[in-house]
N, CA, C and O atoms as a Tinker XYZ file with bonds, in Angstrom:
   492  protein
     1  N     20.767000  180.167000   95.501000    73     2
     2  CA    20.020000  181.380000   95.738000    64     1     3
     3  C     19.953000  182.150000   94.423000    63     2     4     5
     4  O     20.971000  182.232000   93.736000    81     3
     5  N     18.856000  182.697000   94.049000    73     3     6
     6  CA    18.898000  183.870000   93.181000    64     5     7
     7  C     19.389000  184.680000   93.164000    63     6     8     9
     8  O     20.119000  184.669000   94.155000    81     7
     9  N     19.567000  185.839000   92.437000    73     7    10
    10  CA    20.428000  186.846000   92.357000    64     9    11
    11  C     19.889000  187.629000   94.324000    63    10    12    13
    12  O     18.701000  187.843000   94.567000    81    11
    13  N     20.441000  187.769000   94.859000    73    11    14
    14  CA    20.306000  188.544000   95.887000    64    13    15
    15  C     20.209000  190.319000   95.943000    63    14    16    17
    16  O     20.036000  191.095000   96.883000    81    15
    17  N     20.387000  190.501000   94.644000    73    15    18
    18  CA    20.520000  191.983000   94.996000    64    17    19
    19  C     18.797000  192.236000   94.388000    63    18    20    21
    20  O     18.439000  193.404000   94.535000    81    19
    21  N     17.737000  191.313000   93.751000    73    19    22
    22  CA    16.646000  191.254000   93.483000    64    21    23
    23  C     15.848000  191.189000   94.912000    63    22    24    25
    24  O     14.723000  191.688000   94.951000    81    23
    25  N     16.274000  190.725000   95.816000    73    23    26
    26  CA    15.563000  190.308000   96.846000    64    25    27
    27  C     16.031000  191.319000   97.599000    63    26    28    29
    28  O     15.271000  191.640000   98.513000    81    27
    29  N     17.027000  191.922000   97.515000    73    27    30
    30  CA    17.468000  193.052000   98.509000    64    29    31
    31  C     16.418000  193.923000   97.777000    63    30    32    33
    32  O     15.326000  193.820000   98.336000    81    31
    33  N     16.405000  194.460000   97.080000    73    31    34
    34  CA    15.181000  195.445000   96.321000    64    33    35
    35  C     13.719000  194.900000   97.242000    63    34    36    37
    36  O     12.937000  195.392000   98.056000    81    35
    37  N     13.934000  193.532000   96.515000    73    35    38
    38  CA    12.590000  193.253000   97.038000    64    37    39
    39  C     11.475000  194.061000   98.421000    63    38    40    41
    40  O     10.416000  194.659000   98.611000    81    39
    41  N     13.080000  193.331000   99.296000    73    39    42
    42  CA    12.373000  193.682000  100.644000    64    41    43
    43  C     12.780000  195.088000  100.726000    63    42    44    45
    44  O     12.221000  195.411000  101.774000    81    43
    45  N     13.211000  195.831000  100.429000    73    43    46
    46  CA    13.519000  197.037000  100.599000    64    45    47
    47  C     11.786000  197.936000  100.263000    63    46    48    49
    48  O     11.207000  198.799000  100.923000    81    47
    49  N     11.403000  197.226000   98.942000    73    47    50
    50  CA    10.179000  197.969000   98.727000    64    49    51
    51  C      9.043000  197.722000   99.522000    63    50    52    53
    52  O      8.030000  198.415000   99.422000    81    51
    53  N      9.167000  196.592000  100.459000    73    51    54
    54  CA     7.868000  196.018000  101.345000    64    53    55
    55  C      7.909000  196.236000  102.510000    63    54    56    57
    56  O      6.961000  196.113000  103.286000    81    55
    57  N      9.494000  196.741000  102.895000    73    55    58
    58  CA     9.444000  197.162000  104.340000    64    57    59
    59  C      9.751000  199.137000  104.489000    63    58    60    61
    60  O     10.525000  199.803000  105.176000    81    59
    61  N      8.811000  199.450000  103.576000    73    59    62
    62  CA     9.162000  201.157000  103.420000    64    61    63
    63  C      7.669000  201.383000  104.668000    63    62    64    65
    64  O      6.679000  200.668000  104.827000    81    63
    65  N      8.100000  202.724000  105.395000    73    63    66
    66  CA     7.455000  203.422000  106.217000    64    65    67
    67  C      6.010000  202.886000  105.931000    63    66    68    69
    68  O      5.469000  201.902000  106.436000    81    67
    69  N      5.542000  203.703000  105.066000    73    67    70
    70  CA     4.216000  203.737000  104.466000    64    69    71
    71  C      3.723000  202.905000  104.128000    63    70    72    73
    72  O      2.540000  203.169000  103.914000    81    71
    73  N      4.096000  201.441000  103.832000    73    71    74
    74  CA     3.579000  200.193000  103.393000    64    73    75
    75  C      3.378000  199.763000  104.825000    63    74    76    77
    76  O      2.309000  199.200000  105.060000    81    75
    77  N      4.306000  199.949000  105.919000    73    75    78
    78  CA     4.113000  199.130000  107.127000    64    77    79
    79  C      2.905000  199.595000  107.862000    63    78    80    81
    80  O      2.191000  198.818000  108.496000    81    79
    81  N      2.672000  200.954000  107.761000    73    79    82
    82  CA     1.480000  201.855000  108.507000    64    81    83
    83  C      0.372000  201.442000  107.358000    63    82    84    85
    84  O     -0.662000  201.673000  107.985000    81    83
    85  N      0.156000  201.202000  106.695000    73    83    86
    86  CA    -0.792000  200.618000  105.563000    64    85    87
    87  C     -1.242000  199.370000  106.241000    63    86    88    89
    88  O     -2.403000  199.109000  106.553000    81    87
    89  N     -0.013000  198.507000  106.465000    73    87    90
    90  CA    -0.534000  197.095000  106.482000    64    89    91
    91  C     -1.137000  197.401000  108.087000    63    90    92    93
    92  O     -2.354000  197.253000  108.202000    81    91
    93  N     -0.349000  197.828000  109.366000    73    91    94
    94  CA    -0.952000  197.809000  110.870000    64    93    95
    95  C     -2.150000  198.634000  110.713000    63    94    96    97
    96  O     -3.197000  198.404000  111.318000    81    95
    97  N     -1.918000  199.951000  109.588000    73    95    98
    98  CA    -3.913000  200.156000  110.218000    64    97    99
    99  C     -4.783000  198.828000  109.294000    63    98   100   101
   100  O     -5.788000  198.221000  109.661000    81    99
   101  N     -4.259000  198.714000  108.435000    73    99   102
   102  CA    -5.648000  197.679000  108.146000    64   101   103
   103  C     -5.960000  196.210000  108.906000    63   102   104   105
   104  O     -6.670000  195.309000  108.459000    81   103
   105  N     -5.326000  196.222000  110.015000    73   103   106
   106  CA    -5.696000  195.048000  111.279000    64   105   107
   107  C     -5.288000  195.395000  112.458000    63   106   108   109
   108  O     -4.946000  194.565000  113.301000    81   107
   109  N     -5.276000  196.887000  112.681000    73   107   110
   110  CA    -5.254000  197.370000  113.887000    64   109   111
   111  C     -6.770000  197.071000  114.554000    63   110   112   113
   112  O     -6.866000  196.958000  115.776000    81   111
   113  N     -7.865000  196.958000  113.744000    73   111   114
   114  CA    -9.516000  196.337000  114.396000    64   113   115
   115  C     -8.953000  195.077000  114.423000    63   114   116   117
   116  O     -9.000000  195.024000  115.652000    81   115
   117  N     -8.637000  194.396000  114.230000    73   115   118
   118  CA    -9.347000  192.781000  114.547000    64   117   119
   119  C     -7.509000  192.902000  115.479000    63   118   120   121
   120  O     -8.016000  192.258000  116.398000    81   119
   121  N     -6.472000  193.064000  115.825000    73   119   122
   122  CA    -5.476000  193.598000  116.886000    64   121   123
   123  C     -5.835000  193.807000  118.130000    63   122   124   125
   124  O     -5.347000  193.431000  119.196000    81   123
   125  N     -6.964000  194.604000  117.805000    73   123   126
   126  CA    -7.659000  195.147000  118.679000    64   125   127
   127  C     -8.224000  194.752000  119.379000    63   126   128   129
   128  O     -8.175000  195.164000  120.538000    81   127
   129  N     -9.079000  193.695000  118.963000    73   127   130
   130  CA   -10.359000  192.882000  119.300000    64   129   131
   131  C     -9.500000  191.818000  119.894000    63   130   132   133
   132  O    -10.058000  191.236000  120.824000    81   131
   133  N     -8.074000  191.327000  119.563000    73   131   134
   134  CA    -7.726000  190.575000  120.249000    64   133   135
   135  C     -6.729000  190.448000  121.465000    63   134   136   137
   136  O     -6.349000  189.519000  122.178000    81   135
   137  N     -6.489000  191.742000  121.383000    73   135   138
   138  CA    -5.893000  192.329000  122.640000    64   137   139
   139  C     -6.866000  192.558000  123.951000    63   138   140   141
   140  O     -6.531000  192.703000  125.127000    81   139
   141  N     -8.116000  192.543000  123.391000    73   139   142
   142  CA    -9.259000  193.116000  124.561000    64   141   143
   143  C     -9.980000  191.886000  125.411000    63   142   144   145
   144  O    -10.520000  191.858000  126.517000    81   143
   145  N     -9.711000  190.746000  124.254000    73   143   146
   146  CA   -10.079000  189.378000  124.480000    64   145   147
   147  C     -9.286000  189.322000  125.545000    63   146   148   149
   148  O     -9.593000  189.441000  126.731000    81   147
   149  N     -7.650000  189.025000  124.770000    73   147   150
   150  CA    -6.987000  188.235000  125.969000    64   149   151
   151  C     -6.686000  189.210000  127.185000    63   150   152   153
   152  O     -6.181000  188.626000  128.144000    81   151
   153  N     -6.859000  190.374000  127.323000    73   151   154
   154  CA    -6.662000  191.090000  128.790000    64   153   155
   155  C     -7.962000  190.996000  129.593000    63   154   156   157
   156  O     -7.953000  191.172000  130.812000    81   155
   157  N     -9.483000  190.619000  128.665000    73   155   158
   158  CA   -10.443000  189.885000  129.510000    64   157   159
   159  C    -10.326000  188.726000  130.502000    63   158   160   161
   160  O    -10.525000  188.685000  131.716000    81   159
   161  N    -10.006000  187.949000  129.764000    73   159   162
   162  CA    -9.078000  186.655000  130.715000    64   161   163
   163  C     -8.577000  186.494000  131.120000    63   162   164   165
   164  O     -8.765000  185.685000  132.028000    81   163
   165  N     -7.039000  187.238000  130.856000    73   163   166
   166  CA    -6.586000  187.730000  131.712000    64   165   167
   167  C     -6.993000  187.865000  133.347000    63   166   168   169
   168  O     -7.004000  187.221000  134.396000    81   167
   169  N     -7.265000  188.966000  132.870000    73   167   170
   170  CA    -8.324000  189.576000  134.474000    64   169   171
   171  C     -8.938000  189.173000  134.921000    63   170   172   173
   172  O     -9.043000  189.374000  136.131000    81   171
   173  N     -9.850000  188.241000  134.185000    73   171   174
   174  CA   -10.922000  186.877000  135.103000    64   173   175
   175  C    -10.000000  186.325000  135.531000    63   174   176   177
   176  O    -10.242000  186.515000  136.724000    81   175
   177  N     -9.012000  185.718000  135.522000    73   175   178
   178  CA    -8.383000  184.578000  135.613000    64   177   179
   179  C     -7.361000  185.234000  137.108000    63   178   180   181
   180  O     -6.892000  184.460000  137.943000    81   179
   181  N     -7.236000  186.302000  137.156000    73   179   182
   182  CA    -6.454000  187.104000  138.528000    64   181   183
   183  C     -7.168000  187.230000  139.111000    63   182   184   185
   184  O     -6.897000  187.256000  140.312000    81   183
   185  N     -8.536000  187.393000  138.696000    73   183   186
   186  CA    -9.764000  187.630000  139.920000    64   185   187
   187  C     -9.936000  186.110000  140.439000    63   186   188   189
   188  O    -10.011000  185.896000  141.649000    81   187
   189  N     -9.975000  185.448000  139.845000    73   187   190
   190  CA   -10.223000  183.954000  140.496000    64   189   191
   191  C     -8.951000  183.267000  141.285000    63   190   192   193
   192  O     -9.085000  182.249000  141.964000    81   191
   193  N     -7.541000  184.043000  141.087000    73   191   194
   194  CA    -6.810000  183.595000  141.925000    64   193   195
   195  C     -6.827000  184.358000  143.062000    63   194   196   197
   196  O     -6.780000  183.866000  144.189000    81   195
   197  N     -6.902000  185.749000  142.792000    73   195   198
   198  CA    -7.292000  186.526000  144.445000    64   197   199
   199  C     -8.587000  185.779000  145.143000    63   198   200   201
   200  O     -8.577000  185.887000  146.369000    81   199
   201  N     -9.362000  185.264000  144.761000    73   199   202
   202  CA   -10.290000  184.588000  145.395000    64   201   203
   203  C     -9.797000  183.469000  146.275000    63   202   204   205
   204  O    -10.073000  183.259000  147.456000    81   203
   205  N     -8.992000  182.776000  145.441000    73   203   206
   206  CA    -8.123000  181.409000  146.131000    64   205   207
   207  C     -7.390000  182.016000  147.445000    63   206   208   209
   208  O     -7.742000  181.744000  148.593000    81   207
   209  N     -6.554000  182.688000  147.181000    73   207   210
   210  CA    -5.707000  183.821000  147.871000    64   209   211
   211  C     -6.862000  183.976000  148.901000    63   210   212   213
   212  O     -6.685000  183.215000  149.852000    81   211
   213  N     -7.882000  184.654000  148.994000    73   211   214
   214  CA    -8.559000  185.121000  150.334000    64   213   215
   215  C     -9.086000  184.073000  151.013000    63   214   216   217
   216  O     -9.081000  184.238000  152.233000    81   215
   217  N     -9.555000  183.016000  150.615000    73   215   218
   218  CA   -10.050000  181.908000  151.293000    64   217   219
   219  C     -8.991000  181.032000  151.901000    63   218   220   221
   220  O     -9.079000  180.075000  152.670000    81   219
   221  N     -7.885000  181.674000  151.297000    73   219   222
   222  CA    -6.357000  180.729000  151.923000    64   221   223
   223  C     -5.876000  181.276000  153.480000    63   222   224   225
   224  O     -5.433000  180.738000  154.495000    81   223
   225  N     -6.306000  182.972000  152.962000    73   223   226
   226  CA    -5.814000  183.368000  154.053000    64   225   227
   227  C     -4.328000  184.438000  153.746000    63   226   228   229
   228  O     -3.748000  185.213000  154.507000    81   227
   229  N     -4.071000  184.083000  152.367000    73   227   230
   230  CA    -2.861000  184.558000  151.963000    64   229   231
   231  C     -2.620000  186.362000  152.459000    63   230   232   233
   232  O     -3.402000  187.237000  152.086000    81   231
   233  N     -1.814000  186.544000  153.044000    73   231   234
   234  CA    -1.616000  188.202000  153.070000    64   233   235
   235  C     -1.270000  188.471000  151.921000    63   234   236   237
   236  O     -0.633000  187.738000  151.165000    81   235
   237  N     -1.902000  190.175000  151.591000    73   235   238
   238  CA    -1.583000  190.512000  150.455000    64   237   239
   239  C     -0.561000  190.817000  149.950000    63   238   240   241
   240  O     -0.653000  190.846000  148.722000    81   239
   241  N      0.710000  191.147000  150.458000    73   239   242
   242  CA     1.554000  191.213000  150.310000    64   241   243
   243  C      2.244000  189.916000  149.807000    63   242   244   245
   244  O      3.369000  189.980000  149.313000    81   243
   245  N      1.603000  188.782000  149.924000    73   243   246
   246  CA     2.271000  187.847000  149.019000    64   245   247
   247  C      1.185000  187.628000  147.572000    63   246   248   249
   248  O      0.982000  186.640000  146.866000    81   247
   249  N      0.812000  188.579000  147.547000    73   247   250
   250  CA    -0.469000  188.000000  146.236000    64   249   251
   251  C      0.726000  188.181000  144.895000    63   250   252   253
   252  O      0.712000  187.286000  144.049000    81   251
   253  N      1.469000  189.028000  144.769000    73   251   254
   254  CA     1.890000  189.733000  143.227000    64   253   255
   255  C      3.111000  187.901000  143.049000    63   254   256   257
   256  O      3.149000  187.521000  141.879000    81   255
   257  N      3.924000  186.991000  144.044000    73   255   258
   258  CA     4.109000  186.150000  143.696000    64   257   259
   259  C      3.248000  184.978000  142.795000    63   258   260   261
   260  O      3.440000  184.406000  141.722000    81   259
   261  N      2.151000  184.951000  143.888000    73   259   262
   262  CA     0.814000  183.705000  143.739000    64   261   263
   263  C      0.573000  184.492000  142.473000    63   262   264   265
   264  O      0.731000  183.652000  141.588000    81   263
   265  N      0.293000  185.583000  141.932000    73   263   266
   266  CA    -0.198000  186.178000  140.592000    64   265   267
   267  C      0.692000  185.912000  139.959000    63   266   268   269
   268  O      0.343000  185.425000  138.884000    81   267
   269  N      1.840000  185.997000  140.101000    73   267   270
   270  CA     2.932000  185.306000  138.900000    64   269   271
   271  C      2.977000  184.341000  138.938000    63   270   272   273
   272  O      3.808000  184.158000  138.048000    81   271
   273  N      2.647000  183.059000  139.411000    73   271   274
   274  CA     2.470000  181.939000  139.274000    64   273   275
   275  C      1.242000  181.297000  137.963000    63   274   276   277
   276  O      1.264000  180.547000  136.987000    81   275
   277  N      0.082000  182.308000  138.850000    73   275   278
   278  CA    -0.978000  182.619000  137.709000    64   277   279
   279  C     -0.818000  182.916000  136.681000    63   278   280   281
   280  O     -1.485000  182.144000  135.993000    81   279
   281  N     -0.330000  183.585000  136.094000    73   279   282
   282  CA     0.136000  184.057000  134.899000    64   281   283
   283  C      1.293000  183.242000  134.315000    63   282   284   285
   284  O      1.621000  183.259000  133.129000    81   283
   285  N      1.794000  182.624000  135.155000    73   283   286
   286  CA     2.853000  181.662000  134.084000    64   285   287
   287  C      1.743000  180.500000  133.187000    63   286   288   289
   288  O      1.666000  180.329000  131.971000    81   287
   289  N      1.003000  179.858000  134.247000    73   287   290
   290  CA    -0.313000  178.497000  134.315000    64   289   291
   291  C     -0.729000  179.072000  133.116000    63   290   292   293
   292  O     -0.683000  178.436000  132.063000    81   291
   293  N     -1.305000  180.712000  133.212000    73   291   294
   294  CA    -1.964000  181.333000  132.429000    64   293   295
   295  C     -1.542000  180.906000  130.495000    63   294   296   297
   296  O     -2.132000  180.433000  129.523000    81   295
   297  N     -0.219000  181.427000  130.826000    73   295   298
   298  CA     0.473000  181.451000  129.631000    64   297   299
   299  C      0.609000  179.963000  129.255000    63   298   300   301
   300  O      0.267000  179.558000  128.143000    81   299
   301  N      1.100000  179.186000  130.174000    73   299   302
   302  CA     0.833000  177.178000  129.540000    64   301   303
   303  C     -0.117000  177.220000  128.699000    63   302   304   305
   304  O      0.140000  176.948000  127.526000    81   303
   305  N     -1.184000  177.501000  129.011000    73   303   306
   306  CA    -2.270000  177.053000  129.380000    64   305   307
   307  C     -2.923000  177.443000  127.615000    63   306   308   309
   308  O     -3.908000  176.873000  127.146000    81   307
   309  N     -2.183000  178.415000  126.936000    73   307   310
   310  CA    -2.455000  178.714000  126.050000    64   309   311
   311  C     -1.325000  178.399000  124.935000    63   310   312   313
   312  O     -1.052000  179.119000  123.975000    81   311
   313  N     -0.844000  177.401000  125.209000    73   311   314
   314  CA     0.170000  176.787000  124.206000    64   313   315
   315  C     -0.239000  175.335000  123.474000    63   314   316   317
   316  O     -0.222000  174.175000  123.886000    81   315
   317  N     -0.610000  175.935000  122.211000    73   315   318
   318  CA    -2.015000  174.823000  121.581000    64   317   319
   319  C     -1.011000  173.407000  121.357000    63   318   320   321
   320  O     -1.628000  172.349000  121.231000    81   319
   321  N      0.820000  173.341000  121.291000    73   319   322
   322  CA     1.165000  172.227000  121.281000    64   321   323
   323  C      1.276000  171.401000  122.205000    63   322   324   325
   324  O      1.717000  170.305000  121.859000    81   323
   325  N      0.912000  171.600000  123.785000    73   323   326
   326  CA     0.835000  170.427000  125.173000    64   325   327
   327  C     -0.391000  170.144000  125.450000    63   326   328   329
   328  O     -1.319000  170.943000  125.320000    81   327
   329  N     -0.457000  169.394000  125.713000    73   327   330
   330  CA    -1.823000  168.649000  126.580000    64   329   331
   331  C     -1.922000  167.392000  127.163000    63   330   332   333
   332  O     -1.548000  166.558000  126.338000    81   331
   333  N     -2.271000  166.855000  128.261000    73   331   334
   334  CA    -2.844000  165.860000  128.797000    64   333   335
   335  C     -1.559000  165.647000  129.773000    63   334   336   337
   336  O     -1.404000  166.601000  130.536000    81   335
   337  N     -0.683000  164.688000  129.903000    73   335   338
   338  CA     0.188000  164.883000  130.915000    64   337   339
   339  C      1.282000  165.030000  130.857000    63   338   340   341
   340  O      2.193000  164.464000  131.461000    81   339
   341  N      1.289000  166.084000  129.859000    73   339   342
   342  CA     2.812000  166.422000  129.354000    64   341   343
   343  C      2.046000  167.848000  129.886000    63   342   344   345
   344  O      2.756000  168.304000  130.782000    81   343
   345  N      1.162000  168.497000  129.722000    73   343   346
   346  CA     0.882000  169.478000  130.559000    64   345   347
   347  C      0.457000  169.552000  131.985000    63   346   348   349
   348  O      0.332000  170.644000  132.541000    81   347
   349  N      0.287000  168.706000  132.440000    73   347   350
   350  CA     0.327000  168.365000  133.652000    64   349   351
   351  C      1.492000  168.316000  134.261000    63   350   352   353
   352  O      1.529000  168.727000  135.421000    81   351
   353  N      2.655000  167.832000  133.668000    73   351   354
   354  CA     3.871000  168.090000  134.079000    64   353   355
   355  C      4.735000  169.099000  134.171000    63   354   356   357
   356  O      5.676000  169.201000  134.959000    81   355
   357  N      4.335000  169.957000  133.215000    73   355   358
   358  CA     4.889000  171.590000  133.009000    64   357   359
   359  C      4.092000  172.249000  134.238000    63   358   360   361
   360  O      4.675000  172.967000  135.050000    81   359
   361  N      2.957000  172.009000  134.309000    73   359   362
   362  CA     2.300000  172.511000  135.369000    64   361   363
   363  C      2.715000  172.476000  136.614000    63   362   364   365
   364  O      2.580000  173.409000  137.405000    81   363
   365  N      3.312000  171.258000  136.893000    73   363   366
   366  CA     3.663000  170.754000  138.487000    64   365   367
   367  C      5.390000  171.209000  138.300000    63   366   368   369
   368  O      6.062000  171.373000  139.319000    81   367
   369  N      5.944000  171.369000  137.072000    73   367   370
   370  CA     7.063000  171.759000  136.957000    64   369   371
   371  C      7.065000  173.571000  137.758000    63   370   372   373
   372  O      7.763000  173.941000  138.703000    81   371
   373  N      6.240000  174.233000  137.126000    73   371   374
   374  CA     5.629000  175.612000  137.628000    64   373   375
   375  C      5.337000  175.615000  138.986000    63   374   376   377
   376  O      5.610000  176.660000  139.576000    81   375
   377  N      4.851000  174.707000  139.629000    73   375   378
   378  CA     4.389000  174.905000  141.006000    64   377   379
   379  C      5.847000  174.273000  141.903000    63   378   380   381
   380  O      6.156000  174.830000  142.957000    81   379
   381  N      6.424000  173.448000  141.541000    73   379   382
   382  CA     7.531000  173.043000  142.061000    64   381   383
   383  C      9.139000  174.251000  141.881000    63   382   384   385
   384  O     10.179000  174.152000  142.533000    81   383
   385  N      8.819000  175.280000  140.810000    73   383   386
   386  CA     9.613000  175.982000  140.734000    64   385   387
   387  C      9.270000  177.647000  141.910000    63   386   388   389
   388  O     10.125000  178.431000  142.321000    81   387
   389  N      7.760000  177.691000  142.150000    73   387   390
   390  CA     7.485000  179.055000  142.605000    64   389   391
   391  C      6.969000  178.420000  144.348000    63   390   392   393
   392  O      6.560000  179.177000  145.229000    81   391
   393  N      7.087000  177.258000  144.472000    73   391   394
   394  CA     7.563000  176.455000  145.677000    64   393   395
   395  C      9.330000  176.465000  146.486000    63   394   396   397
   396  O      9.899000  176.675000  147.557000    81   395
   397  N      9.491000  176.213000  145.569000    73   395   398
   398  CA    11.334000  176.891000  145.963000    64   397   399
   399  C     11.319000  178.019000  146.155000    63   398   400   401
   400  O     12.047000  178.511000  147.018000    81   399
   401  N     10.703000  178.564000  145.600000    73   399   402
   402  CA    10.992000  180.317000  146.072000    64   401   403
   403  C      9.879000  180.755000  147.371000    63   402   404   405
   404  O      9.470000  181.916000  147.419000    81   403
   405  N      9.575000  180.057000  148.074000    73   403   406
   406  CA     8.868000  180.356000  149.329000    64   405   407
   407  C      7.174000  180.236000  149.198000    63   406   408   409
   408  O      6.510000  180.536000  150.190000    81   407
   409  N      6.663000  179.903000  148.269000    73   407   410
   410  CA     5.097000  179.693000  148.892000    64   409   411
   411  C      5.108000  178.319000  148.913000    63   410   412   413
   412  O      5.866000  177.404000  148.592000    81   411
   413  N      3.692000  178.521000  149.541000    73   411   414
   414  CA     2.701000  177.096000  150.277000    64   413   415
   415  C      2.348000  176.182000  148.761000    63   414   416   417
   416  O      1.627000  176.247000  147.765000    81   415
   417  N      3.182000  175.501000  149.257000    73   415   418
   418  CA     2.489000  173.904000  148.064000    64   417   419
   419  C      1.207000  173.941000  147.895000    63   418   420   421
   420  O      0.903000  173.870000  146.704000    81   419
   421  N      0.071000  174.048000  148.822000    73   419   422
   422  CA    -1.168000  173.566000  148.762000    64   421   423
   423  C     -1.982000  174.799000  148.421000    63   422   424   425
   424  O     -3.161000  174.764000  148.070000    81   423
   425  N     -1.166000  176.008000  148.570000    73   423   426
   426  CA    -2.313000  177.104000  147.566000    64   425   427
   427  C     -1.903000  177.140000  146.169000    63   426   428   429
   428  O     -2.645000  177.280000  145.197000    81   427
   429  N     -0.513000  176.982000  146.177000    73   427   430
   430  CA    -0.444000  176.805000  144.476000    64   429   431
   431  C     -0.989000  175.457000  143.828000    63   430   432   433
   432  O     -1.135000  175.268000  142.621000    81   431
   433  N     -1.221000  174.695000  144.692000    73   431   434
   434  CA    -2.142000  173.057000  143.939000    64   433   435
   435  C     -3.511000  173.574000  143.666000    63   434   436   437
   436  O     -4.267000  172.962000  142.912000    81   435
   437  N     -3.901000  174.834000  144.335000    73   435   438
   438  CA    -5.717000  174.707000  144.838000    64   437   439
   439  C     -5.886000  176.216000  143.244000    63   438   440   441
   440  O     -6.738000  176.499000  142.401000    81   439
   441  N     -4.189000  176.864000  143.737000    73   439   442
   442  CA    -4.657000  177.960000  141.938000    64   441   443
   443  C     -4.568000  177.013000  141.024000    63   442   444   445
   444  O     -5.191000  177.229000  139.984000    81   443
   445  N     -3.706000  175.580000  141.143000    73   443   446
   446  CA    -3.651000  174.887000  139.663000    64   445   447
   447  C     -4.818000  174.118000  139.523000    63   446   448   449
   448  O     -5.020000  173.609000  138.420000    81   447
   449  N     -5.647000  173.931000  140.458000    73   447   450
   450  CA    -6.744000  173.112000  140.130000    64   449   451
   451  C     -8.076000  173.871000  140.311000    63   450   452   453
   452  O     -9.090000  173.318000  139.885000    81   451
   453  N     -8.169000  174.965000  140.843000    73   451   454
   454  CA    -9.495000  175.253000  141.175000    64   453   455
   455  C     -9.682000  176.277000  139.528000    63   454   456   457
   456  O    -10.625000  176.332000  138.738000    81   455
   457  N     -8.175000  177.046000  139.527000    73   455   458
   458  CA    -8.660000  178.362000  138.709000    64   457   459
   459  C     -8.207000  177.493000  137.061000    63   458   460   461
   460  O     -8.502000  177.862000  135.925000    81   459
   461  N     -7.740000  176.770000  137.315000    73   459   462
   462  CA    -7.234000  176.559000  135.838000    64   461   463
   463  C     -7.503000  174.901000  135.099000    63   462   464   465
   464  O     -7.321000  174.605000  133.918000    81   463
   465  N     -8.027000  173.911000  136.318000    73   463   466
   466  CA    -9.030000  172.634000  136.211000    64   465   467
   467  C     -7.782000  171.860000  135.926000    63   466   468   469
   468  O     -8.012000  170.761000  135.421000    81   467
   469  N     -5.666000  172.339000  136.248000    73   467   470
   470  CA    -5.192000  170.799000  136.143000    64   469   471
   471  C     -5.008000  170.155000  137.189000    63   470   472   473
   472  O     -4.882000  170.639000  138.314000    81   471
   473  N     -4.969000  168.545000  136.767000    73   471   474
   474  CA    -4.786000  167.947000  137.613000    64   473   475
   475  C     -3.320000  167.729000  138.247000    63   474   476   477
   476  O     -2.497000  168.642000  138.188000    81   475
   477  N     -3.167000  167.111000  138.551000    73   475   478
   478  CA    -1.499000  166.695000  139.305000    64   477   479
   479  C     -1.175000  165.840000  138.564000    63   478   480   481
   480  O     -2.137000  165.211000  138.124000    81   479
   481  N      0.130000  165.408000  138.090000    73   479   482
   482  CA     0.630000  164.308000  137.391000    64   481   483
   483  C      0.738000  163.094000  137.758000    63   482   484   485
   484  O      0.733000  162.774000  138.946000    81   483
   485  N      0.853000  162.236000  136.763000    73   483   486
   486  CA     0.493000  161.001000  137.430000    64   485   487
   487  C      1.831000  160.291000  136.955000    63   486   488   489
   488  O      2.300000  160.125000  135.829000    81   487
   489  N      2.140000  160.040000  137.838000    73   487   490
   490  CA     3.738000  159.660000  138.164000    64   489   491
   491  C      3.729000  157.871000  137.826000    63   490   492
   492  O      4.761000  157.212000  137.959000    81   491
């Protein structure tokens, strides 16, 4: 290592008040823009499971589970290192975990396939 008390300076001068409010407003717009994105989709993506939910029959009082289910899929679903049936398996891992905790197998198969297009694993 280099002298350390250079690097203690260092960061001392890059993490001062005023440099940090410098750097967040100058990408607080494009922050912005991407915070608005993903709470768009977000919200499509809850509207299309309350949809599943009403055609199921689900009382509402069980929706805020089935929505956390959604939102886990949600969050997979945006993890650019899985795909194909290694995500398929995390997936059925998700539905097999919020299955133990009391919902219907076949509405959480119909949110994993209708709202979010996976398939079931292939064993």
């Amino acid at each position: 290592m280099a002298d350390p008390t250079r690097r203690i300076e260092a960061w001392k001068v890059k993490t001062t008040p005023e440099r940090t409010k410098q750097v967040l407003e100058a990408r607080q717009v494009a922050m912005q823009a991407r915070y608005e994105a993903v709470m768009t989709q977000l919200c499509a993506m809850e509207t299309q499971v309350k949809t599943v939910l009403n055609a199921a029959g689900v009382h509402t009082s069980l929706y805020v589970p089935y929505l956390n289910f959604g939102r886990q899929l949600w969050k997979l679903t945006r993890q650019q290192e899985i795909s194909g049936q290694s995500f398929a398996m995390a997936a059925q891992v998700l539905l097999d975990k919020w299955h133990a905790r009391g919902l219907d197998s076949e509405i959480l198969a119909a949110i994993r396939t209708d709202v979010f297009d996976i398939s079931a694993p292939k064993l």
